[in-house]
C-alpha positions in Angstrom: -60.2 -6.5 -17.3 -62.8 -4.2 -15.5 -66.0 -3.5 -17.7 -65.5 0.4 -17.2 -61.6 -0.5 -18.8 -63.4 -2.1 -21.7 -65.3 1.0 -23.0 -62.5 3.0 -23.1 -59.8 -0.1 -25.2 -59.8 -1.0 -28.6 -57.9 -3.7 -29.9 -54.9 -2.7 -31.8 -56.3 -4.3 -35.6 -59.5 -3.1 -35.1 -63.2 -4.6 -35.7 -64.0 -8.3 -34.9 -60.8 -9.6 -35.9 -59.2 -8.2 -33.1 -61.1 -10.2 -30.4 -61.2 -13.8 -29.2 -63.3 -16.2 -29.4 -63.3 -15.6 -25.7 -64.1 -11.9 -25.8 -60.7 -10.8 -25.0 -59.1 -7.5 -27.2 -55.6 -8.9 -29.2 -53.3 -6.6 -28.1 -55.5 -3.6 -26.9 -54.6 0.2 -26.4 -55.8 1.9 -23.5 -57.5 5.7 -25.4 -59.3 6.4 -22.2 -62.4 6.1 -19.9 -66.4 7.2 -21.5 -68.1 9.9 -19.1 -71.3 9.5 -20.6 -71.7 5.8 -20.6 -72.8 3.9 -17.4 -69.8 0.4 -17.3 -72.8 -1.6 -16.6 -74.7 -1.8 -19.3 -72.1 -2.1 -21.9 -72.6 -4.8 -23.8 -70.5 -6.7 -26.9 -72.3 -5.7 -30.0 -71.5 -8.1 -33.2 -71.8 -7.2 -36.2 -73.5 -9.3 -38.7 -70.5 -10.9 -41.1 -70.2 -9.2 -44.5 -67.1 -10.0 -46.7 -65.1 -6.7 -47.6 -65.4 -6.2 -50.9 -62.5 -7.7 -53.6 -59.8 -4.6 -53.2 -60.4 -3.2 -56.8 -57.5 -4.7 -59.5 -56.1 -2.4 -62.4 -56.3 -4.1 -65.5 -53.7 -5.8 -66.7 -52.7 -4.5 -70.7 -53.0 -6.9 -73.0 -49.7 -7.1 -74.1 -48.4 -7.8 -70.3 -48.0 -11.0 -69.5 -47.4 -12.6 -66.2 -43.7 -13.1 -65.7 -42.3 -10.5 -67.9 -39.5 -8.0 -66.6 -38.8 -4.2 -67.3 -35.2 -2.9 -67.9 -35.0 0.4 -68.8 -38.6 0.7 -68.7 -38.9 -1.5 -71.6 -41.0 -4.6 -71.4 -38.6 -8.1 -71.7 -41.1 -10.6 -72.6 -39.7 -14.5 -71.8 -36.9 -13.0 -69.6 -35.9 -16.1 -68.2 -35.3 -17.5 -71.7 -31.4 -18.5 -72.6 -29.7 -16.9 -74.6 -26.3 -18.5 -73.9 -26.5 -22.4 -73.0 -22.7 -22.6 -71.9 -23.6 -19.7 -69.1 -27.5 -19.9 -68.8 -27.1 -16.3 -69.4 -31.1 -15.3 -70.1 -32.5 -12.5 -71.9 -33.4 -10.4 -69.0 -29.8 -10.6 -67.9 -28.4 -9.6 -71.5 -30.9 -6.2 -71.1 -29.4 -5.7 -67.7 -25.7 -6.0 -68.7 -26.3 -3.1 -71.3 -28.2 -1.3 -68.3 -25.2 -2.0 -66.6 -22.2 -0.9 -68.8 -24.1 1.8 -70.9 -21.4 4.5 -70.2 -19.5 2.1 -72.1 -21.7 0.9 -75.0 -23.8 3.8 -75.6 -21.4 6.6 -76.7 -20.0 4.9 -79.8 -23.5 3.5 -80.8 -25.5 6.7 -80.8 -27.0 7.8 -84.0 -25.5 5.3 -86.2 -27.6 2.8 -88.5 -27.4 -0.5 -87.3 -27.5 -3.8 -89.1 -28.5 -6.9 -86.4 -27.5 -10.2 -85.6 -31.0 -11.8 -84.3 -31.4 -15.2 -82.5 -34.7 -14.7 -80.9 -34.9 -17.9 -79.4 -31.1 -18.2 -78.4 -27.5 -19.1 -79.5 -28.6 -22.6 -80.0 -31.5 -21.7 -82.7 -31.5 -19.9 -85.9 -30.0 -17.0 -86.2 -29.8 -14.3 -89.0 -28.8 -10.8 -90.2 -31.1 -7.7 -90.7 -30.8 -4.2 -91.9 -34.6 -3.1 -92.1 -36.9 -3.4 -89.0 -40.2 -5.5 -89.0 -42.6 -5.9 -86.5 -40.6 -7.6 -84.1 -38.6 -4.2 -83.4 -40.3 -1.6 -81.6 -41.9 1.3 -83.1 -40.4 3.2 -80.3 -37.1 2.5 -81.5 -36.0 4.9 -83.8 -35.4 4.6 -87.6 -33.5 6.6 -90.6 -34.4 6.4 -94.1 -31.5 5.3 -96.6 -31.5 5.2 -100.1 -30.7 2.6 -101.7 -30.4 0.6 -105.0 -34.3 -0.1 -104.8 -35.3 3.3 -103.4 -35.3 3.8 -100.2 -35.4 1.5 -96.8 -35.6 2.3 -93.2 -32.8 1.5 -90.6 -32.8 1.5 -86.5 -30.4 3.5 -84.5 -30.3 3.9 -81.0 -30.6 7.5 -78.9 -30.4 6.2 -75.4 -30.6 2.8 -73.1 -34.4 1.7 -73.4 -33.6 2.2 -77.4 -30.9 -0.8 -76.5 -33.0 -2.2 -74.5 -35.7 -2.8 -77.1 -33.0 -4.5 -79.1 -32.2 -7.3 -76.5 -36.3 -7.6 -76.5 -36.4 -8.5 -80.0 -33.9 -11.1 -79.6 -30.6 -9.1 -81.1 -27.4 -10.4 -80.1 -25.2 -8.7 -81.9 -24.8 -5.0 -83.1 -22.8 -3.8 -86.1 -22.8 -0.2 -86.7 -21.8 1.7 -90.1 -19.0 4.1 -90.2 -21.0 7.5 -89.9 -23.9 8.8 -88.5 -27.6 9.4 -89.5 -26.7 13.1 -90.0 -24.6 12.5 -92.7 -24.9 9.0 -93.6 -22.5 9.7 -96.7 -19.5 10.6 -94.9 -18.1 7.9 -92.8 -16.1 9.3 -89.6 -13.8 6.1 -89.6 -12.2 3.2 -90.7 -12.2 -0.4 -90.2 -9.3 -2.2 -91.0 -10.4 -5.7 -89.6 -7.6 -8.4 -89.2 -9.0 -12.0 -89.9 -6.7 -14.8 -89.2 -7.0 -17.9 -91.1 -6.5 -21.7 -89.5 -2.5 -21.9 -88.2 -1.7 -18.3 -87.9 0.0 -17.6 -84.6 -0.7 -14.8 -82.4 2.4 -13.6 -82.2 2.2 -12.8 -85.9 -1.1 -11.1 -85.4 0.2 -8.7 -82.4 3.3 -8.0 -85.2 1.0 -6.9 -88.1 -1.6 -5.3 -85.9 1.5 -2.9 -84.9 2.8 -3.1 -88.3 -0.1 -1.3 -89.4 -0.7 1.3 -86.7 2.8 2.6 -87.8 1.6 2.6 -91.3 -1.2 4.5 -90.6 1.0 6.8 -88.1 3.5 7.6 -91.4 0.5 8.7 -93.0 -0.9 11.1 -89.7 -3.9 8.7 -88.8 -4.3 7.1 -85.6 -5.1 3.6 -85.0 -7.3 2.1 -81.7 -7.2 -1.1 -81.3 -9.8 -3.7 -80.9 -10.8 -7.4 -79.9 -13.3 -8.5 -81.6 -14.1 -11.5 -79.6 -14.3 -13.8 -82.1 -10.9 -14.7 -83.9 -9.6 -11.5 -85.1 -8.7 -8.0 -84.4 -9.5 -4.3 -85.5 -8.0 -1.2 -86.4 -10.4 1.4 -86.2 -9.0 5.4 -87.3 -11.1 8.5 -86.5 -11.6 10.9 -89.3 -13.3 14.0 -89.9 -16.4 13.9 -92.1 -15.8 14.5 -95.5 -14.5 12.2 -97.6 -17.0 9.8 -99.2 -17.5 6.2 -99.2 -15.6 5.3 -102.2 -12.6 7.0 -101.7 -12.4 5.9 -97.5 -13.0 2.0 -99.3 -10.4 2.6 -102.0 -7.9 4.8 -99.7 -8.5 1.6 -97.0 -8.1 -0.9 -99.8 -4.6 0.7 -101.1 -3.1 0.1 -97.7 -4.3 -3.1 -97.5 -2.8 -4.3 -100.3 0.1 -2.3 -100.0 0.9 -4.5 -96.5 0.3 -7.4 -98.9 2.1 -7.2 -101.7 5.4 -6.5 -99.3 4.0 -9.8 -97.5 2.2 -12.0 -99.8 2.7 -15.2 -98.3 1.7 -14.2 -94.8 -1.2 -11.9 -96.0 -3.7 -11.0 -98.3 -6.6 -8.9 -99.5 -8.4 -11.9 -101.1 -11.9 -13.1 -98.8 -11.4 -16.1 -100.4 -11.4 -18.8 -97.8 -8.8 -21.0 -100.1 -6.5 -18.1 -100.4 -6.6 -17.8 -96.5 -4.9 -21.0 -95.4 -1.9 -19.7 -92.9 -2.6 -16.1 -94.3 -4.0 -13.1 -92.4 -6.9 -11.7 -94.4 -7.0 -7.4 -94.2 -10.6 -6.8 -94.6 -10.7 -3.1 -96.1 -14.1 -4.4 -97.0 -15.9 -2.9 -94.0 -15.2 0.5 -95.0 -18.0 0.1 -97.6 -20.9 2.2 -97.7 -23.6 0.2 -96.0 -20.9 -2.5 -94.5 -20.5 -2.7 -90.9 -18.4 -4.0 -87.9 -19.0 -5.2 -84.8 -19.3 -2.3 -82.0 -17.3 -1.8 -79.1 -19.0 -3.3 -76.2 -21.3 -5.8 -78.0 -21.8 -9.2 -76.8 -21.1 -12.0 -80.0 -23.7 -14.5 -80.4 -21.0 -17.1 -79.5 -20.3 -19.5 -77.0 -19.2 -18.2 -73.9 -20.8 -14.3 -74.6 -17.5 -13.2 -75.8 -17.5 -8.9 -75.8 -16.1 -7.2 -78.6 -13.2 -4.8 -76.7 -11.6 -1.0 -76.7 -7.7 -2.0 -75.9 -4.3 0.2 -75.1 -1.7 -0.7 -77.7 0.2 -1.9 -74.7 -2.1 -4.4 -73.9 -1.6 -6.0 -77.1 0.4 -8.4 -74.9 1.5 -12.6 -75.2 -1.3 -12.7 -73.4 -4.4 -11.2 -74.5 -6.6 -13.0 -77.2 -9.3 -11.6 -79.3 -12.2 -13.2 -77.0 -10.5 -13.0 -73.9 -13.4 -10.9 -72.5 -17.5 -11.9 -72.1 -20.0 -10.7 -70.0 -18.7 -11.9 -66.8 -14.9 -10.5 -66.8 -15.7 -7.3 -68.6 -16.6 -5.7 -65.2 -13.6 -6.5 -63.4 -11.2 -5.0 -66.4 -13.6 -1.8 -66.7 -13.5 -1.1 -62.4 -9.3 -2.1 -63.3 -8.8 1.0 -65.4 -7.4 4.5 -64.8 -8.7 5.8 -68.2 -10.9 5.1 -71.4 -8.1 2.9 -73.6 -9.6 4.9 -76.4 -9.0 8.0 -74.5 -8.0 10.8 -77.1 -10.3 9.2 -80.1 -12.7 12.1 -81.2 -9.0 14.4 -81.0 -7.6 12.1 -83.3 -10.1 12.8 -86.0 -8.2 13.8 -89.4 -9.6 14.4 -92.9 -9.2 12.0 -95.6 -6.9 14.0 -97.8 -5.6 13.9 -101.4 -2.3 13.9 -100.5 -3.1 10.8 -98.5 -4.4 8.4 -101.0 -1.9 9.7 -103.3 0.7 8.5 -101.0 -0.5 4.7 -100.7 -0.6 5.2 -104.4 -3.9 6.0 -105.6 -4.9 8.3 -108.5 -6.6 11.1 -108.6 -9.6 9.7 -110.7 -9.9 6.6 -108.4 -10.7 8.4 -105.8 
């Protein structure tokens, strides 16, 4: 290249590093030719070498550590911990399947106290209940005071995802919300009737009293929605209206209970007694206490194989199905499979909790 081409090139990266050792441009771009400047007496001028300064690096927070992930904007600290040895399903990926399928979870979760089933370190190490938040639980997260016998004690909720989200972060595998909401925590708006199967009983005889007691419940103008629980059993969950208290949803849940019962004693019973339970289908009306919980729709169990806890159409109750039959990584393929929410028609379904219905599963006035 001509001397009078030089002047008017520059190599395409700019400065030094875009010549040779040779003095020949990398890659040059012709801008055009100098007027004012005589080709001969162009020379190559160096420049002395002096490092570029260190591009300037925001300061890491202290609470960031390398290697952590965000979901929903909330910080997952040990994300590649697992949770579930069977699947080497992590923590991160627990965040992400709520991120994923919060359409589902959220709406029947919002603004309801929670009580928590923690493992923070995974399936495989302890793992215990809680009602009140400590300092594992983000501030962030929102809480409702309840009184109690002791006075009163604080209890999360969730409002949205990154709520959830916080959760997962504090190691909660499992979420079990009351039966009403912080606006009125002393009127539940359901009830739980939770089926518990003890050793030998068939399924078949499950699906039978599962639909024995929807009709029950249809005789006295509630509607039953039917649930997996994914663990062993199944529930009946009936909308109501908010009114009724706690005592009288427990006793009016208790009387048809025991009602079913006492028409079936060898085949069920009201008693949690594990000895009483042998071949024997326990009806838990015990959820329907004030402060007791259930397991929520959509939850993951902190069980083997992350069995999900399941929304199911009566029809489905088939042969078939099974109370764990869905986890984290079928529960897609059945959600993109359906035409309609299987609870579809829940929140239309709400009923009060009337006199005349307590006095027909033969309850008093004055026990209710």
């Amino acid at each position: 290249m001509e001397p009078a081409a030089r002047v008017g090139a520059v190599g395409a990266g700019g400065g030094e590093a875009a010549i040779t050792r040779d003095g020949v441009l990398r890659h040059p771009a012709f801008r055009g030719l100098r007027e004012d400047r005589d080709a001969t007496e162009i020379r190559w001028q160096r420049a002395e070498q002096t490092p570029a300064p260190p591009a300037p690096q925001r300061p890491r927070p202290a609470s960031v550590k390398r290697g952590d992930a965000y979901v929903a904007g909330v910080r997952i600290s040990h994300p590649d911990r697992v949770l579930y040895p069977e699947q080497g399903l992590t923590k991160v990926a627990l965040a992400r399947y709520y991120e994923r399928y919060q359409d589902w979870v959220l709406p029947p979760l919002i603004n309801r106290p929670l009580s928590l089933l923690r493992c923070p370190r995974g399936l495989d190490t302890e793992c215990f209940y809680q009602k009140h938040p400590h300092a594992a639980i983000s501030a962030d997260v929102p809480r409702v005071s309840i009184e109690e016998k002791k006075g009163h004690a604080d209890y999360v909720y969730v409002t949205k995802l990154s709520d959830l989200v916080a959760l997962v972060q504090a190691g909660v595998m499992e979420l079990h919300p009351w039966g009403s909401r912080v606006d009125k925590v002393e009127r539940p708006d359901s009830l739980i009737f939770d089926l518990d199967p003890g050793p030998d009983v068939p399924w078949d005889e499950m699906r039978r009293v599962a639909r024995w007691l929807r009709d029950d419940l249809e005789a006295l103008h509630l509607t039953g929605f039917l649930r997996t629980t994914g663990g062993k059993g199944l529930h009946v969950v009936v909308p109501l209206r908010r009114g009724a208290g706690w005592d009288r949803a427990k006793a009016f849940a208790r009387a048809v209970c025991e009602r079913m019962a006492d028409r079936e004693p060898d085949r069920l019973t009201t008693k949690a007694s594990k000895a009483l339970r042998q071949e024997r289908i326990f009806l838990d009306y015990l959820r329907n206490g004030r402060g007791a919980t259930a397991v929520a729709s959509y939850s993951v169990r902190a069980r083997p194989g992350a069995p999900v806890a399941v929304p199911l159409r009566w029809d489905e109750l088939t042969p078939a199905m099974r109370p764990d039959r869905y986890n984290v990584d079928n529960l897609g393929r059945r959600l993109a499979a359906l035409s309609e929410d299987p609870w579809a028609g829940f929140d239309d379904a709400r009923r009060p909790l009337t006199l005349a219905m307590t006095r027909a599963v033969g309850l008093k006035d004055k026990e209710v």
